[in-house]
VMD Tcl script that draws the C-alpha trace (Angstrom):
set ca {
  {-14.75 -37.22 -23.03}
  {-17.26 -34.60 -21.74}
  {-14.78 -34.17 -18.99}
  {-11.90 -33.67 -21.21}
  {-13.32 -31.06 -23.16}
  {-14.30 -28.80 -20.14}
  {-10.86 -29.03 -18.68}
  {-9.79 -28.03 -22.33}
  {-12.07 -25.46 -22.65}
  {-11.45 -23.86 -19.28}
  {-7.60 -24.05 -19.97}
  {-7.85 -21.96 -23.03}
  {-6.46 -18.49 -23.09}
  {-8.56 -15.41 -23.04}
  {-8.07 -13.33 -26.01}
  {-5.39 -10.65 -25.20}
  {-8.21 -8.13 -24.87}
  {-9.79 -9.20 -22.70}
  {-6.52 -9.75 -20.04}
  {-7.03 -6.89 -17.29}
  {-3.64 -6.04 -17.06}
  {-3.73 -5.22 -20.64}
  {-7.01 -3.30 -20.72}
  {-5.56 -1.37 -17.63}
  {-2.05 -0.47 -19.60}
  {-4.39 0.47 -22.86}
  {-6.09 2.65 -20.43}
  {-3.32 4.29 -18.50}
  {-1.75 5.53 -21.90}
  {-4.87 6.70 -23.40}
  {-5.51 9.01 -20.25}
  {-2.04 10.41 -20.52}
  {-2.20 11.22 -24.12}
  {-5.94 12.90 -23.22}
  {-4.24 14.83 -19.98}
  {-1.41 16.06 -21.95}
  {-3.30 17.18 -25.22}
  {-6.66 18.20 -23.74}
  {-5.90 19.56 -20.33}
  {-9.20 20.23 -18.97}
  {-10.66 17.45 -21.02}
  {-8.26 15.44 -18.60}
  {-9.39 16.79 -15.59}
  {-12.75 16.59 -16.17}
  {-12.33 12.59 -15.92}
  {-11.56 12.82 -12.53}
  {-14.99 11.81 -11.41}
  {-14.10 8.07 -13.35}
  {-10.89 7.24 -10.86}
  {-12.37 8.98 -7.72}
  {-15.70 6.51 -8.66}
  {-13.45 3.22 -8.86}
  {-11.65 3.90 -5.53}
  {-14.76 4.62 -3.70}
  {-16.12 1.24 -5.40}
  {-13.65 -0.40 -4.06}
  {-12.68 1.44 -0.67}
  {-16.85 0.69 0.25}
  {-15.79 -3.55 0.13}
  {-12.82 -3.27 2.09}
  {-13.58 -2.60 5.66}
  {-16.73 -5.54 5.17}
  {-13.97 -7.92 3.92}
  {-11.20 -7.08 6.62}
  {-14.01 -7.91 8.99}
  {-15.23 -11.15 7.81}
  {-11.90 -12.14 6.73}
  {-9.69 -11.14 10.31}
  {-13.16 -12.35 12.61}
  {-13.69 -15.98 10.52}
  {-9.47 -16.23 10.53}
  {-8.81 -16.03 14.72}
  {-12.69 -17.85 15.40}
  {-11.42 -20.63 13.30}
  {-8.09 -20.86 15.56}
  {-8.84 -23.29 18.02}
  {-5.26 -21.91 19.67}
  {-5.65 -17.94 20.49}
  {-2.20 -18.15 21.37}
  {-1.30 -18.29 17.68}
  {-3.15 -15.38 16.95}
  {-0.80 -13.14 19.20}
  {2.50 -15.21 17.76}
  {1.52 -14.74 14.41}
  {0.65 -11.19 14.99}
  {4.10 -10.20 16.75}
  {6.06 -12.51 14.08}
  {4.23 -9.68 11.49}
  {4.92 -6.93 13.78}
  {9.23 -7.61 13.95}
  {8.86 -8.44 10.75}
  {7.44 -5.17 10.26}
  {10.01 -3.03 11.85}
  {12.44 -4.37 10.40}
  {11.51 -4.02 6.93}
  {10.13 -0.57 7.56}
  {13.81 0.87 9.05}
  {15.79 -0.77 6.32}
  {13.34 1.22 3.68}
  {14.20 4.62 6.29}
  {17.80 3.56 6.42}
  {17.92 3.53 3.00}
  {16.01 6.13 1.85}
  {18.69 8.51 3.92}
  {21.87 6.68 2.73}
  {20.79 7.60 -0.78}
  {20.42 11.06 -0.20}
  {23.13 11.44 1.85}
  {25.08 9.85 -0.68}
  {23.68 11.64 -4.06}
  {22.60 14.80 -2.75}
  {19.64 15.23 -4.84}
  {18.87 18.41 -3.28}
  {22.24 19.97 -3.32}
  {22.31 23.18 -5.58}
  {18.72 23.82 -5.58}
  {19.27 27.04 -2.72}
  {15.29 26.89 -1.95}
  {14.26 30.38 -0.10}
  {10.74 29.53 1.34}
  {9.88 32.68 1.95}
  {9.94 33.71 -1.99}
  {7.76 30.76 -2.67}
  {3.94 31.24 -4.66}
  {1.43 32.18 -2.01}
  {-1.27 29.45 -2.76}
  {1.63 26.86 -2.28}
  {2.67 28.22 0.93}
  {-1.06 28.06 1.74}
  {-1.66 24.59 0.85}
  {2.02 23.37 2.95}
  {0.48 24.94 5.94}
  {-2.73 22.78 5.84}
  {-0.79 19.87 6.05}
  {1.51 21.20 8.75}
  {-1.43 21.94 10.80}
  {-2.84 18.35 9.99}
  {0.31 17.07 10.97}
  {0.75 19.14 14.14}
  {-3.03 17.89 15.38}
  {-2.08 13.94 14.90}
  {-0.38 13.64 18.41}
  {0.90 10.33 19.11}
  {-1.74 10.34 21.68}
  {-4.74 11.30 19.39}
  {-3.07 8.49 17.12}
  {-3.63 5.93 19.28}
  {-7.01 7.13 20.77}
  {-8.07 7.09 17.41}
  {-8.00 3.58 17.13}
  {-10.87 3.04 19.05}
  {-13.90 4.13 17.13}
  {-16.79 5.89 19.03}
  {-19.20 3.37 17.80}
  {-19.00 0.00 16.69}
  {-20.18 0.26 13.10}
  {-18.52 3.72 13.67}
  {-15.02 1.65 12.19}
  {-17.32 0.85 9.18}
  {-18.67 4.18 8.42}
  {-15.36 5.71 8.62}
  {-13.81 3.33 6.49}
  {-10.72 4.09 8.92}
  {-8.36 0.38 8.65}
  {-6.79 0.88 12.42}
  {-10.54 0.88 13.53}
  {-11.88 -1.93 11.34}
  {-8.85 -4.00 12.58}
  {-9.48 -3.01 16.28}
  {-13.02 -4.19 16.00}
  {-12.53 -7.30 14.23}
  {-10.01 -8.71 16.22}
  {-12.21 -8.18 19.47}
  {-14.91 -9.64 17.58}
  {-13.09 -12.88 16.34}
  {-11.04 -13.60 20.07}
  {-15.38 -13.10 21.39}
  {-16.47 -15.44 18.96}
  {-13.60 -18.05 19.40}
  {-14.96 -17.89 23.11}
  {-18.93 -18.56 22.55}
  {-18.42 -22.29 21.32}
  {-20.98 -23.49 19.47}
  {-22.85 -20.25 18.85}
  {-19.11 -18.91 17.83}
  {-18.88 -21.66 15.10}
  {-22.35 -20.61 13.42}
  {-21.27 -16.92 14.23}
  {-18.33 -17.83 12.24}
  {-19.82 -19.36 9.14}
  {-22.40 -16.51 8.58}
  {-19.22 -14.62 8.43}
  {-17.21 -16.88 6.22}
  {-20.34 -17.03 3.72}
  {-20.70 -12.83 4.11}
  {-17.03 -12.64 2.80}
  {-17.91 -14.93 0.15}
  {-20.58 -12.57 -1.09}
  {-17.72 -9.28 -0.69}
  {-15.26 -11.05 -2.77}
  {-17.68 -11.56 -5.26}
  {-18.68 -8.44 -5.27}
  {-15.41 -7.17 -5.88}
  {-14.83 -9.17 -8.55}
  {-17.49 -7.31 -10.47}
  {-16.20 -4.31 -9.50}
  {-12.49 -4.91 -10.57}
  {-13.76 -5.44 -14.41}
  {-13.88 -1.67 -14.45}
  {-10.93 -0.90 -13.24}
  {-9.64 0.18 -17.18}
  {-12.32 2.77 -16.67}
  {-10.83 3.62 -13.55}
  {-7.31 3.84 -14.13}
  {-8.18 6.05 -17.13}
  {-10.01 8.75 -15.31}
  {-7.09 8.80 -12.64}
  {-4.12 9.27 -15.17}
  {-5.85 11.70 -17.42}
  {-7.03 14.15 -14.45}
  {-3.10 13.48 -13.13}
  {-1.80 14.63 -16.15}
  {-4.44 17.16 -16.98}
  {-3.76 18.90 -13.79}
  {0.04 18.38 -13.16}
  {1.18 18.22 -16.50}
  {4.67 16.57 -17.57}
  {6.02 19.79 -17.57}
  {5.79 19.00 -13.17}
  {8.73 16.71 -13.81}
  {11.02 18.61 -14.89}
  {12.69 21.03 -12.25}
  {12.21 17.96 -9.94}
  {12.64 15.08 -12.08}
  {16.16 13.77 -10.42}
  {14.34 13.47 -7.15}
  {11.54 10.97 -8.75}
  {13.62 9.21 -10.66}
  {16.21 8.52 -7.98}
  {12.99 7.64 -5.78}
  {11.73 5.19 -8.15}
  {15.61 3.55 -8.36}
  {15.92 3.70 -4.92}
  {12.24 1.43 -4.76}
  {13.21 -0.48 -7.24}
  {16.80 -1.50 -5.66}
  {14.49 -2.18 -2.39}
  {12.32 -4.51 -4.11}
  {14.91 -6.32 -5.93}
  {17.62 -6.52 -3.46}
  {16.40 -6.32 -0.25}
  {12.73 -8.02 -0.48}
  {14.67 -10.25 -3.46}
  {16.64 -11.37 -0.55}
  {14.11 -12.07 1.48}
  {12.32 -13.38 -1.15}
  {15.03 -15.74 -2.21}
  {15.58 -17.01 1.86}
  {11.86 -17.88 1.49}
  {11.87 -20.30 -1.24}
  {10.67 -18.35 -4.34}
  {11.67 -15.68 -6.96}
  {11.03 -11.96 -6.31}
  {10.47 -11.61 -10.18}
  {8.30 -14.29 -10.53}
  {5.81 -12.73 -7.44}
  {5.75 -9.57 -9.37}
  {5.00 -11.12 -12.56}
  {2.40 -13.07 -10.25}
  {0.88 -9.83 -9.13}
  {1.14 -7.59 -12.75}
  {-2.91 -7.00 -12.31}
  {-2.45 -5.80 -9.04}
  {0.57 -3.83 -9.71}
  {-1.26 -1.88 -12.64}
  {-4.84 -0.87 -10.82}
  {-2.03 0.85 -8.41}
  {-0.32 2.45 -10.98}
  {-3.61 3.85 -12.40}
  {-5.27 4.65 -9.10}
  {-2.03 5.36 -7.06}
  {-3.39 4.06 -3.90}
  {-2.69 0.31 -2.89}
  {-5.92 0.11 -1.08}
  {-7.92 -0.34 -4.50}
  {-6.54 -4.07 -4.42}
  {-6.71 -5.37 -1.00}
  {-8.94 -7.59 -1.30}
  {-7.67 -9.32 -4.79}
  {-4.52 -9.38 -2.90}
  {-5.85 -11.26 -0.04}
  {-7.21 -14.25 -2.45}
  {-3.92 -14.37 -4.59}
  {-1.82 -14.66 -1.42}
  {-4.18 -17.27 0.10}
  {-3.98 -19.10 -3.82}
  {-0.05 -19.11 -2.97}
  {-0.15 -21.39 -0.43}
  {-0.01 -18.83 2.73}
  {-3.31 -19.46 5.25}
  {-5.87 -18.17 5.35}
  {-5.97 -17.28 8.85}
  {-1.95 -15.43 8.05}
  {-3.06 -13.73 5.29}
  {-6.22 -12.58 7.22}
  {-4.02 -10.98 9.98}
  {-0.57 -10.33 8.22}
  {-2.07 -8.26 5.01}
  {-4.49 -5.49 6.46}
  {-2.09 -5.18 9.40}
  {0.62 -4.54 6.89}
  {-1.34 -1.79 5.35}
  {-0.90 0.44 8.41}
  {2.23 -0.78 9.59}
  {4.37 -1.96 6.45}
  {4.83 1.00 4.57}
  {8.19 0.21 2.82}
  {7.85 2.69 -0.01}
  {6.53 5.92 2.24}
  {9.19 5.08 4.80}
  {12.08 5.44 1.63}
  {10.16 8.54 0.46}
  {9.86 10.10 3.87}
  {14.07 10.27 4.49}
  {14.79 10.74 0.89}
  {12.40 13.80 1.07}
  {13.63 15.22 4.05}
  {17.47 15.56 3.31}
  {16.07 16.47 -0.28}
  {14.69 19.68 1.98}
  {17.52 19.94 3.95}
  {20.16 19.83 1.38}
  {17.80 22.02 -0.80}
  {17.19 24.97 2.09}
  {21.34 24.51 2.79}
  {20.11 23.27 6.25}
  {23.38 21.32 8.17}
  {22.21 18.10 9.69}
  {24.00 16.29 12.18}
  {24.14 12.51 12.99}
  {22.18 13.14 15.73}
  {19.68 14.76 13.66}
  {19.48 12.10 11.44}
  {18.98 9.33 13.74}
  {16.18 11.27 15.38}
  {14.44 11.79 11.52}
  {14.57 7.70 11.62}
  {13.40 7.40 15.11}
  {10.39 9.88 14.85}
  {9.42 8.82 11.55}
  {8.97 5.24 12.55}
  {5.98 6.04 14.48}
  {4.93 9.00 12.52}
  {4.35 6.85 9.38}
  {2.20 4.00 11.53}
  {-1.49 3.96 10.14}
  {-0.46 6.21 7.86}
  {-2.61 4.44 4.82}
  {-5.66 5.80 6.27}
  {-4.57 9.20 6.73}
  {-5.59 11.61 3.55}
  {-2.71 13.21 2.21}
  {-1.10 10.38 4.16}
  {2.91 11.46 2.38}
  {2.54 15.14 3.18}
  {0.85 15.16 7.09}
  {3.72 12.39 7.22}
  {6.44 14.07 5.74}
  {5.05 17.29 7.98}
  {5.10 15.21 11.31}
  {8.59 13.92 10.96}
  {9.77 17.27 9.67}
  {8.37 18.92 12.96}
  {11.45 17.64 15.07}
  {14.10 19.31 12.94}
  {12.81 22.98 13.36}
  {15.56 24.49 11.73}
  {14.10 23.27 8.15}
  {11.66 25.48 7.25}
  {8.31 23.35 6.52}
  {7.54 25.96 3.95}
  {9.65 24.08 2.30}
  {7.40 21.36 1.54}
  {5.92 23.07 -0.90}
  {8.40 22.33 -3.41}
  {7.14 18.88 -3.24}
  {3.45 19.53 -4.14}
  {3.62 19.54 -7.88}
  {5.63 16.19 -7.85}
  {4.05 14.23 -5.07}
  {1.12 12.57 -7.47}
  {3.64 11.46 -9.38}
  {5.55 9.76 -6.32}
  {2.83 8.49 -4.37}
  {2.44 5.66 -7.38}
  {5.84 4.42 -6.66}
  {4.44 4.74 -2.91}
  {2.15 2.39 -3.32}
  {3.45 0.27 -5.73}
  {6.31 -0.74 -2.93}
  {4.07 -0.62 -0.05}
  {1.72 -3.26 -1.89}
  {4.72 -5.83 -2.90}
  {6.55 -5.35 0.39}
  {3.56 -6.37 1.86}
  {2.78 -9.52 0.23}
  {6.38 -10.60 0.80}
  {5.70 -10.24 4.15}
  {2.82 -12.54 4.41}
  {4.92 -15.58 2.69}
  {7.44 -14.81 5.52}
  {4.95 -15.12 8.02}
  {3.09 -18.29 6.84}
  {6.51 -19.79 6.18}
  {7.74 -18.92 10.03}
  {4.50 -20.79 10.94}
  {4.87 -23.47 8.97}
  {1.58 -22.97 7.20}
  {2.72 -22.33 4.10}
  {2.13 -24.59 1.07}
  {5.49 -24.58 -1.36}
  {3.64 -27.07 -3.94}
  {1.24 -24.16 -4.31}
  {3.82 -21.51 -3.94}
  {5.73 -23.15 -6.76}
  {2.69 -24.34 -9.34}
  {1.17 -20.40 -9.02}
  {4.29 -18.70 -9.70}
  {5.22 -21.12 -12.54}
  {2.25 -20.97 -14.12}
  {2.34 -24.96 -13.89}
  {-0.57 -27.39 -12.38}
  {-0.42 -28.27 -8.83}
  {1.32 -32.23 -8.84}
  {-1.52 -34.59 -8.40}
  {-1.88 -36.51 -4.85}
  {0.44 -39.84 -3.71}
}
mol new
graphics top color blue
foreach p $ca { graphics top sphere $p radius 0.5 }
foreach p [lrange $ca 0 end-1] q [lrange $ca 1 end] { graphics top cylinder $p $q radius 0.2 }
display resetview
């Protein structure tokens, strides 16, 4: 009986107040109604959102480590560490040129740009100003410095920075050296597995603020940008949003649907998640919750520890769709001609230009700049038509990058075979997992 009435107790729904998702929505609209009526009330709560994303941002190089370094050290087979890790990578590319792909067709088709007649030269000085310090960001990331940049100058160097290409470098040499040291590897390995134990928990204290968080963020957005932003460029966001949102529902639906499980139901699945984005605008903010809710899906651990941080430098669905819908927004905008040939090289550039792109601040713009760079004859002045609307798109941003990435991880545990479909099923059905034989 004593039994009984636990499992009955712990079974009973929270009061709807105390559901984060709600608390975060309550939030979000009370810092928009604060940023539109009181202005600089609203961006004086800046300090609240910039406070939850540090939170959060400090936990998630120490739980990339411990997750990536106890994932490969637990392999017994290093072999499936590089299989599972180029299964993620072509899944990857893929995914990441059908978003480009996209992203032009749409504009090539709609023309959102067509009509504006942009003259760069006539545009506000301080805008012009602030375009050419992310050109000049975007002109110092080389490929070369890209890739030397992976490798940190110090070891805990990776951690300081907070910079996810380094933290992955360094934990995958760590895990392949501690798969190698035997028995000192496997107690290497459970110090590691219990120091996770102690990040996740940590971030679950930290996540109960995140209506605090979300609140701050929206109310300095609006404070600052004001609605009034939208409105010269609100076609261009709103046919970016569409354009995600056909992405997500057709194209990872697809996916989704070849995988064994419902696109709608994973977002439903995810709603928490989804919302801390919306508030913060930056994906990062739930990597780790993401982590445990894929691994509570059925996907293993040692996929999710390798196929999700990965993706966050290298599965950037929604930047890759706002990087060619931006660009022939600026071409069609400046009455700049563009050829095939021109096109194909905006795909082909911005492939790599978008890599690792998560960790990058102002990541859209120096982008955006990079990729622009091979098409001289648009003016990157340009750009700074974008600035007063780019808050507002690097939501949607983030919001695709984050489900395109946990789509890719049930892929990639399915390809392996490591993924559970009784758990798959009983999470996204909200139903208990079917007892034993």
């Amino acid at each position: 009986m004593v039994g009984t009435r636990v499992s009955i107790e712990q079974t009973k729904p929270s009061p709807w107040y105390k559901v984060l998702y709600i608390q975060v929505i309550i939030a979000i609209v009370v810092g928009v109604l604060l940023g539109h009526y009181y202005p600089e009330t609203g961006e004086a709560m800046k300090p609240l959102g910039d406070g939850f994303i540090r939170l959060i941002k400090m936990m998630i190089a120490p739980v990339i480590f411990c997750t990536i370094v106890h994932g490969i050290a637990s392999v017994s087979d290093l072999s499936k560490v590089g299989r599972v890790g180029l299964k993620a990578l072509l899944y990857f590319e893929v995914a990441s040129t059908l978003a480009l792909v996209i992203g032009l067709v749409v504009a090539r088709t709609l023309e959102p740009g067509a009509g504006f007649n942009i003259n760069p030269a006539e545009m506000a000085a301080s805008a012009l100003n602030e375009t050419a310090r992310y050109a000049q960001a975007a002109h110092d990331d080389s490929i070369i410095a890209h890739l030397l940049a992976v490798i940190p100058n110090a070891f805990l160097g990776a951690f300081v920075q907070g910079d996810l290409l380094q933290v992955l470098f360094v934990s995958i040499l760590s895990g392949v050296a501690a798969a190698n040291l035997g028995e000192a590897g496997q107690k290497i390995t459970h110090a590691i597995d219990t120091a996770g134990q102690l990040f996740f928990r940590i971030i679950g204290i930290v996540v109960k603020v995140a209506p605090i968080g979300a609140f701050g963020a929206m109310a300095f957005t609006i404070g600052k940008y004001g609605l009034e932003s939208l409105k010269n460029l609100g076609f261009l966001v709103a046919l970016f949003y569409l354009t995600s949102f056909l992405f997500v529902t057709v194209v990872l639906g697809l996916v989704a649907r070849l995988s064994g499980f419902s696109i709608f139901k994973f977002i439903a699945y995810i709603k928490d998640e989804l919302l801390i984005v919306v508030g913060t605008s930056s994906s990062e903010t739930v990597l780790p919750q993401m982590m445990r809710k894929m691994e509570k899906l059925g996907a293993s651990k040692s996929v999710v520890g390798l196929v999700i941080p990965t993706g966050y430098s290298f599965n950037l669905d929604g930047t890759n769709i706002y990087m060619t819908l931006s660009i022939l927004f600026l071409a069609q905008a400046t009455n700049t001609p563009l050829t095939l040939g021109h096109e194909l090289m905006i795909i082909g550039v911005a492939m790599l230009t978008s890599k690792g792109a998560s960790g990058v601040t102002g990541a859209g713009f120096v982008t955006l700049a990079a990729t622009l760079a091979v098409i001289p004859d648009i003016p990157i002045q340009a750009l700074a038509v974008l600035l007063g609307i780019d808050k507002f798109m690097s939501e949607c941003r983030a919001l695709t990058n984050l489900v395109g990435n946990g789509v890719a991880t049930i892929v990639v545990s399915r390809w392996e075979g490591e993924l559970d479909r009784d758990k798959l099923n009983a999470e996204l059905n909200g139903q208990p997992l079917p007892a034993p034989a």
